[in-house]
C-alpha positions as CSV (number, residue, x, y, z in Angstrom):
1,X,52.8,197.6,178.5
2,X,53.4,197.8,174.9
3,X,53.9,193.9,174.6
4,X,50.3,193.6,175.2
5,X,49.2,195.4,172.2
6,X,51.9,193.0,170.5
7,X,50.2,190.1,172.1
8,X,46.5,191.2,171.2
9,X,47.2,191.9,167.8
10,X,49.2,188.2,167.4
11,X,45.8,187.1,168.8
12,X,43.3,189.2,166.2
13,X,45.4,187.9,163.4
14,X,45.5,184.6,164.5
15,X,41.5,184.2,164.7
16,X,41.0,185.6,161.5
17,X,43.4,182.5,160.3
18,X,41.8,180.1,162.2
19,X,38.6,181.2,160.7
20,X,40.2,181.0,157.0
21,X,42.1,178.2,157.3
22,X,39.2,176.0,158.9
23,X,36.9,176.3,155.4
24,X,40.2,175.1,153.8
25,X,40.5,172.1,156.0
26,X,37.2,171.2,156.2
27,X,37.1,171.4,152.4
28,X,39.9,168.6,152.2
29,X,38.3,166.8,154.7
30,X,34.6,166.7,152.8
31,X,36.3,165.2,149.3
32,X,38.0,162.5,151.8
33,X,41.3,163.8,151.3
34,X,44.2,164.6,154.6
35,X,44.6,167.9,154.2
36,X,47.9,169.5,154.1
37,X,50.7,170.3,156.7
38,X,50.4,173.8,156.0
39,X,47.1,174.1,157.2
40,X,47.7,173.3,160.5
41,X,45.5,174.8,163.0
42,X,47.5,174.6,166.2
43,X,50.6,177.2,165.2
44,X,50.9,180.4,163.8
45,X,54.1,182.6,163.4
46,X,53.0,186.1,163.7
47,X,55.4,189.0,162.8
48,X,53.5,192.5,164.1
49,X,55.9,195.7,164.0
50,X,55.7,198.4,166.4
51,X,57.4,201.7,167.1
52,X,59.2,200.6,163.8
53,X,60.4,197.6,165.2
54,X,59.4,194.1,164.1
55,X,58.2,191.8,167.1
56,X,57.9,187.9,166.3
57,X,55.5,185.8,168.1
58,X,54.4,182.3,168.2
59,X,50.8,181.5,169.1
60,X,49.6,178.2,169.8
61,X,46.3,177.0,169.7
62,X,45.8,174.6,172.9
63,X,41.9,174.5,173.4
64,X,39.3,176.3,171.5
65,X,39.2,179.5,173.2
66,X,42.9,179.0,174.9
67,X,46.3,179.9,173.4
68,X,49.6,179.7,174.3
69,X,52.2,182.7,173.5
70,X,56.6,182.5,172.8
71,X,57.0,186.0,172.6
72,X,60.9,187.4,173.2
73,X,62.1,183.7,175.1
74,X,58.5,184.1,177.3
75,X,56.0,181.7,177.2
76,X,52.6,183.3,178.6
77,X,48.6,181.9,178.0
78,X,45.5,183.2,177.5
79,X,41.9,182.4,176.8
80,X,40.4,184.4,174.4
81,X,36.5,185.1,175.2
82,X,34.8,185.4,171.8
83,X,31.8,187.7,170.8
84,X,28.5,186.2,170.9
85,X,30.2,182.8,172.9
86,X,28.9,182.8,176.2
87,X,32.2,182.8,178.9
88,X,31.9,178.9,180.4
89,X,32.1,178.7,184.5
């Protein structure tokens, strides 16, 4: 089970960069300029090691609270239910 805590710490990082990168972009957007490719909000390469070894993992963002994983030639999906965000039905 140790690819989960992989797969929840590619997720922790990758909200905090969402988070960060979304002031930037919005920034661009507010002085009417396209902000740059490397701000993208969809993909993020994570790198996480664990028991010394390093474990690379793609997460995509699909939906607000879903993502997509690639994680060792898998692809798996989550949704991610935020603090303070009421769960939808």
């Amino acid at each position: 089970m140790w690819y989960l805590s992989v797969i929840c710490g590619a997720l922790l990082r990758v909200i905090e960069q969402v988070n960060l990168r979304s002031a930037d972009y919005l920034g661009f957007l507010e002085k009417g300029q396209l902000p740059p490719a490397r701000l993208t909000l969809t993909s993020f390469e994570q790198q996480l090691v664990l028991e010394g070894q390093p474990q690379y993992v793609t997460v995509l963002c699909i939906l607000f609270t879903a993502y997509g994983y690639n994680f060792q030639q898998a692809a798996l999906m989550s949704i991610a239910v935020l603090a303070g965000r009421p769960a939808s039905s």
